[in-house]
C-alpha positions in Angstrom: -51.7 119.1 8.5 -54.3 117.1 10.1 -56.8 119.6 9.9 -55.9 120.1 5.8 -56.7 116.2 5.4 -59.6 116.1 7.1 -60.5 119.4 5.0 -59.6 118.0 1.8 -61.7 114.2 2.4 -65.0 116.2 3.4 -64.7 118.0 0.0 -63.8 115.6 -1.6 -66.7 113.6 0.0 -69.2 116.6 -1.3 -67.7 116.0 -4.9 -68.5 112.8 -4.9 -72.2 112.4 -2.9 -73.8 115.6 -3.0 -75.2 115.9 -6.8 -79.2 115.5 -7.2 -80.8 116.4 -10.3 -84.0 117.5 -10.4 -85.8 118.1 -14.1 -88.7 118.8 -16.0 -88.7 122.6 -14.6 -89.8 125.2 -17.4 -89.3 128.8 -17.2 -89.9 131.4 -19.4 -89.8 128.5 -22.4 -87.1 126.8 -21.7 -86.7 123.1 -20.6 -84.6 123.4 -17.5 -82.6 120.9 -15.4 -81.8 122.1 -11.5 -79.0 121.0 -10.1 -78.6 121.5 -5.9 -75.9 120.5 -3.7 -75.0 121.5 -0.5 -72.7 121.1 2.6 -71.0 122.5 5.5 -67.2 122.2 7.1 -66.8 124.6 10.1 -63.6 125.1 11.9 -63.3 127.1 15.6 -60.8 130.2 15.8 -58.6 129.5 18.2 -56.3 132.2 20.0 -54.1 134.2 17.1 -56.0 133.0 14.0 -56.7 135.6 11.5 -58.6 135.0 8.2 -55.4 135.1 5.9 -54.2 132.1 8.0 -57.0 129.9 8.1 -57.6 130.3 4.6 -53.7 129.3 3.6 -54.1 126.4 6.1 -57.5 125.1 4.4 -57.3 126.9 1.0 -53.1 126.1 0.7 -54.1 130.6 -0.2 -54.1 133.4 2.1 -55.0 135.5 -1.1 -58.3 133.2 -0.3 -59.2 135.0 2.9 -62.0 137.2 1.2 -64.0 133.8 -0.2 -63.9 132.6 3.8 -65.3 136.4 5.0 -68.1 135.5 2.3 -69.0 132.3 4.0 -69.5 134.1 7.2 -71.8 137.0 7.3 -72.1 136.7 11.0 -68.4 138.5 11.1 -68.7 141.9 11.1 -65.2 142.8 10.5 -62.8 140.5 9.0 -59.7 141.6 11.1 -61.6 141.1 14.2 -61.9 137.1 15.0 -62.1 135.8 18.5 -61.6 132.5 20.2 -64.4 129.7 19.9 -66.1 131.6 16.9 -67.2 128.9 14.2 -66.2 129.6 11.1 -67.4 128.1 8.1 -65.1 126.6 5.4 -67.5 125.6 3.5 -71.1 126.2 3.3 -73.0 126.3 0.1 -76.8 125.2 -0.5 -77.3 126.7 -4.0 -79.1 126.0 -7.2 -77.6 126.0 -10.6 -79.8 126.1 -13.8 -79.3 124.8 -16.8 -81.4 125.8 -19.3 -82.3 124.4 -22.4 -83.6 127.0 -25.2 -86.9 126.1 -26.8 -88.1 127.5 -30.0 -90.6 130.0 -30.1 -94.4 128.5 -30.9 -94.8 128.7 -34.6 -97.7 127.2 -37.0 -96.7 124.0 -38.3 -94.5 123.8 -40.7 -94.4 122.4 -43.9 -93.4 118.7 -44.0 -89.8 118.2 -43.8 -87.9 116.2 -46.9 -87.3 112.6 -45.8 -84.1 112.1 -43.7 -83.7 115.9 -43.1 -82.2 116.5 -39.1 -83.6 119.0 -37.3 -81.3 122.1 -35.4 -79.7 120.6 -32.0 -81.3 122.1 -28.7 -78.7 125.1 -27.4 -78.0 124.4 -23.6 -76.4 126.6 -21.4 -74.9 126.2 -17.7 -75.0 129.2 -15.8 -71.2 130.2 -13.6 -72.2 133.2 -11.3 -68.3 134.0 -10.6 -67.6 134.7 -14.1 -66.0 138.1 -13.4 -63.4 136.4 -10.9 -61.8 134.1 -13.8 -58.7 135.1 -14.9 -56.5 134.5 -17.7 -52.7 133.8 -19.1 -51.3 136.0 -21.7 -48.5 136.2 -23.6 -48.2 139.6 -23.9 -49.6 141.2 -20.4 -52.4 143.8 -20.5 -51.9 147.3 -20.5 -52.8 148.5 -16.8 -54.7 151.9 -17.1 -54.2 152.9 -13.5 -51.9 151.6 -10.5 -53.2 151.2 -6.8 -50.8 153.8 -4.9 -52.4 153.8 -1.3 -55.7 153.2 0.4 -57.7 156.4 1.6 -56.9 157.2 5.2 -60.5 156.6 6.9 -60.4 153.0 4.9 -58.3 151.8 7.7 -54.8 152.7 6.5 -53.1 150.6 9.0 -54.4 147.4 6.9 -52.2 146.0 4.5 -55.5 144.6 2.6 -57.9 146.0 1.4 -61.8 144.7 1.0 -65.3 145.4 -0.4 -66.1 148.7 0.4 -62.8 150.5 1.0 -61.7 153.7 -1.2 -58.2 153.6 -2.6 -56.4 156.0 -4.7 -55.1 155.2 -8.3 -52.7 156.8 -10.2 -53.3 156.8 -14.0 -51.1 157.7 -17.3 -54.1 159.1 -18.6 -57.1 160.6 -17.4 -59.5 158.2 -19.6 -61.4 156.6 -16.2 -65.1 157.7 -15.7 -67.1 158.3 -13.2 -69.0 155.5 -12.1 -67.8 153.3 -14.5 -66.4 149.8 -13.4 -62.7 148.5 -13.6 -61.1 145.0 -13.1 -58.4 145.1 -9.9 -55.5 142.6 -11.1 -52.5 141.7 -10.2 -49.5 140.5 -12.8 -47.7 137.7 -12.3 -45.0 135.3 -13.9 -43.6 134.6 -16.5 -44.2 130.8 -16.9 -43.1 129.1 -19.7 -44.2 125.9 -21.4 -44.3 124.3 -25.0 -46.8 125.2 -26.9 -47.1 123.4 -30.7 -43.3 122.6 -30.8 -42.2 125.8 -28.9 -41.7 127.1 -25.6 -43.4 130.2 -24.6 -44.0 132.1 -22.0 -47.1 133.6 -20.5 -48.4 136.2 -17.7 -51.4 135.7 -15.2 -53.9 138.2 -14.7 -55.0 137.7 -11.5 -57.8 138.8 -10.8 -58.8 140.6 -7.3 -62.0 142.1 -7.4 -63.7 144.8 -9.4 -63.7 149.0 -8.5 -65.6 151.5 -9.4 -64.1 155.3 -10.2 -65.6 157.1 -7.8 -63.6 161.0 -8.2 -60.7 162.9 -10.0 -58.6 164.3 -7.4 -56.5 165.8 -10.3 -52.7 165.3 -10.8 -53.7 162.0 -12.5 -55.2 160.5 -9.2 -58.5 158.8 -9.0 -60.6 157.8 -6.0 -62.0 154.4 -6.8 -64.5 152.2 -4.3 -63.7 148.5 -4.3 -67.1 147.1 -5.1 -66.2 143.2 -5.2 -63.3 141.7 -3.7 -62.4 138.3 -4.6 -59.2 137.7 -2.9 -56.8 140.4 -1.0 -56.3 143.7 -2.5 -53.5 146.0 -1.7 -51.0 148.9 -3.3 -49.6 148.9 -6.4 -52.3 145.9 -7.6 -53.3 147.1 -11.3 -56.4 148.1 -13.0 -57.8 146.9 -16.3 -61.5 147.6 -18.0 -64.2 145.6 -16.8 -65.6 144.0 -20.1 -69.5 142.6 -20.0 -69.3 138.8 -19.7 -72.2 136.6 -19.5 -72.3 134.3 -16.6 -74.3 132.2 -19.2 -72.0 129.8 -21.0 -73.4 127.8 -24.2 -72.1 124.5 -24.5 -70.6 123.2 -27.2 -68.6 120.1 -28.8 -65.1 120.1 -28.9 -63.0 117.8 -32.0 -62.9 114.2 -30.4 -59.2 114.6 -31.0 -58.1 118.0 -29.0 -55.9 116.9 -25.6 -53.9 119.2 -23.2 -52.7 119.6 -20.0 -53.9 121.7 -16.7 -50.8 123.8 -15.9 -52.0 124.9 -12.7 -55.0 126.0 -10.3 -55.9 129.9 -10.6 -55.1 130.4 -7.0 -52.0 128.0 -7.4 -53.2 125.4 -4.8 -50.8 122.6 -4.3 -54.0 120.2 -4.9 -57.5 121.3 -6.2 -60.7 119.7 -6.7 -64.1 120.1 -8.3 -65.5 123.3 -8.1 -61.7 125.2 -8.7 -60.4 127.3 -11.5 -57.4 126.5 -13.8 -55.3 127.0 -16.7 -55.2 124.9 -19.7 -52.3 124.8 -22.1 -54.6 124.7 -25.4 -56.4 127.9 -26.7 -58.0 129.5 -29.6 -55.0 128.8 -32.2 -55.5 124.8 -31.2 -59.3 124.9 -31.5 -60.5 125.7 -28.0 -63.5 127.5 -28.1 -65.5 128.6 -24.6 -68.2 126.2 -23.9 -66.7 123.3 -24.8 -65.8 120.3 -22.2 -63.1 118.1 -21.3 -62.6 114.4 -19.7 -59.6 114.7 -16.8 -57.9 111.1 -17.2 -55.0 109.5 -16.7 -53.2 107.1 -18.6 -52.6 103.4 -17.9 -50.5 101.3 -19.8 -51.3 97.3 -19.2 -49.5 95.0 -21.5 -47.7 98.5 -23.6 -51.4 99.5 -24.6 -52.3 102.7 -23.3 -55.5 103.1 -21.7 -57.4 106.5 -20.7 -59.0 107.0 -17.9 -61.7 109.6 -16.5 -61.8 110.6 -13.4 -63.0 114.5 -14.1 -64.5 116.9 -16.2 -64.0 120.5 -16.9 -65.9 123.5 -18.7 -64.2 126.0 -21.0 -65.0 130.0 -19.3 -62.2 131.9 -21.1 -59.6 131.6 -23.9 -57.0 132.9 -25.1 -53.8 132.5 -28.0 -52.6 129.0 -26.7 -54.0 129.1 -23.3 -57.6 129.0 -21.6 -59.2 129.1 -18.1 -61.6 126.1 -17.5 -63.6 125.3 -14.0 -63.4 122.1 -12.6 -66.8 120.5 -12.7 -66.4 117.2 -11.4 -63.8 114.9 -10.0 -63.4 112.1 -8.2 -60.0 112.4 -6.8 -57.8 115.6 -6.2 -55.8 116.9 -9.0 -52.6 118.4 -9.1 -50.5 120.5 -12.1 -49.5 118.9 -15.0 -53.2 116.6 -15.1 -53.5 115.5 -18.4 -57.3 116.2 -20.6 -59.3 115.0 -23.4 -62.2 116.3 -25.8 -65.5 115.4 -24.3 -67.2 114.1 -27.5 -70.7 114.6 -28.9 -73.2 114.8 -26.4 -70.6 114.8 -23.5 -69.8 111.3 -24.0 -65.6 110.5 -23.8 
């Protein structure tokens, strides 16, 4: 438990202090704003440790093993750990772009008519992990093939399975292609909550990693290669197509008057900070569009007036009926389910 604490106050220490902003970058005609930020938590194995249980005593997920393997190149293979080996938590010196689109050099145009406003700027952020985000559904997805067993020189004695192992999937229909890439998932609920004046109940599509269809073995079995792994993969996890999505995300105002709740953190962590993915209760039938950014606040009531308060922000990825999935961007505190959210306004302001 002490080990979690001190965990959870470093990151929430890099939340809070390791932002700088550098702008005034261009590329390829765009204004561009460069955001770094970096730090590093380490931890020693000790004798017994494996990855699944350091990451559900630092992550509150074993499924989170596979992000700690990332971390750490220097390990080889992640069922073999020894005593005294550092392993890093978290380590991350990256770069984020934002990049704000400039209009392509034209001549001069003809004088505008007094009091006319010209087009708003598009700006983008850019989330690398897009194909990771999952979503809640109402009514679940149609799996088009079912993980039955891994092949036997991918280290059948594991019970999961990681980038780079081959396992075979049994389909209803032969409609899989060779070479073609495939969302691994796997299904869970139902949870329920009230949506517009009724309760209803949704599924999440967790999502693994992504395979590719490597051979037909006939008999409606398919070889497929796990080409990303994004948390622990293992028989009878699902398959799904593996849409296109565009790690590029346009943002865009939402009504100053749209609120919601965070139901709960994609991997289900007890708390969760800045730099997490969750699950909004508003979607596309309330006016959520991808792009769009909310305030985290709470609510304080002195003298029977309410007063909201930020203390977070997060970005719109994915949406869906009455649900979306939003990243955590910023917070100053750790959150837990049930966080209540407002509409950023024009500009970002609250």
């Amino acid at each position: 438990m002490m080990r979690k604490t001190i965990f959870r106050v470093l990151m929430v220490g890099w939340v809070c202090c390791s932002m700088t902003v550098w702008s005034g970058l261009g590329l390829c005609g765009q204004e561009a704003e460069v955001i770094q930020d970096e730090t590093n938590v380490t931890y020693n194995v000790k004798a017994g440790d494996t990855l699944w249980e350091i990451a559900k005593r630092f992550y509150d997920s074993p499924l989170r093993w596979p992000d700690v393997w990332g971390l750490n190149p220097q390990i080889a293979n992640p069922h073999r750990i020894y005593p005294g080996e550092p392993v890093h938590l978290y380590q991350q010196k990256t770069t984020e772009t934002v990049y704000v689109e400039e209009p392509v050099p034209a001549p001069p145009p003809a004088p505008a008519p007094s009091g006319k406003k010209m087009p708003p700027k598009k700006v983008f952020t850019v989330f690398r992990g897009i194909d990771r985000v999952g979503f809640l559904r109402e009514n679940p997805v149609e799996p088009i093939g079912r993980i039955v067993m891994p092949r036997m020189d991918a280290a059948a004695t594991r019970e999961m399975l990681s980038q780079g192992d081959v396992v075979y999937v049994q389909v209803a229909r032969d409609d899989l292609e060779i070479g073609k890439r495939y969302r691994i998932y796997k299904l869970m609920g139902p949870y329920r909550f009230w949506a517009d004046g009724r309760k209803i109940s949704v599924y999440q599509h967790y999502i693994n990693g992504i395979g590719v269809a490597d051979r037909y073995d006939g008999n409606g079995i398919w070889e497929v290669r796990i080409e990303k792994s994004y948390a622990a993969i293992q028989t009878d996890d699902l398959l799904m197509p593996c849409q296109q999505r565009d790690d590029r995300i346009e943002l865009v105002d939402a009504s100053s008057d749209l609120s919601g709740t965070i139901l709960f953190s994609q991997d289900h962590n007890e708390i969760f900070s800045a730099g997490f993915l969750a699950f909004m209760d508003k979607g596309e039938l309330q006016g959520v569009r991808i792009g769009q950014r909310f305030s985290i606040v709470q609510e304080d009531r002195p003298a029977k007036h309410s007063v909201m308060v930020p203390y977070g922000e997060c970005l719109v990825l994915d949406v869906e009926s009455n649900t979306s999935s939003v990243w955590i961007t910023k917070s100053d505190r750790n959150l837990t389910d049930q966080v209540m959210v407002r509409s950023l306004g024009a500009g970002g302001s609250f």
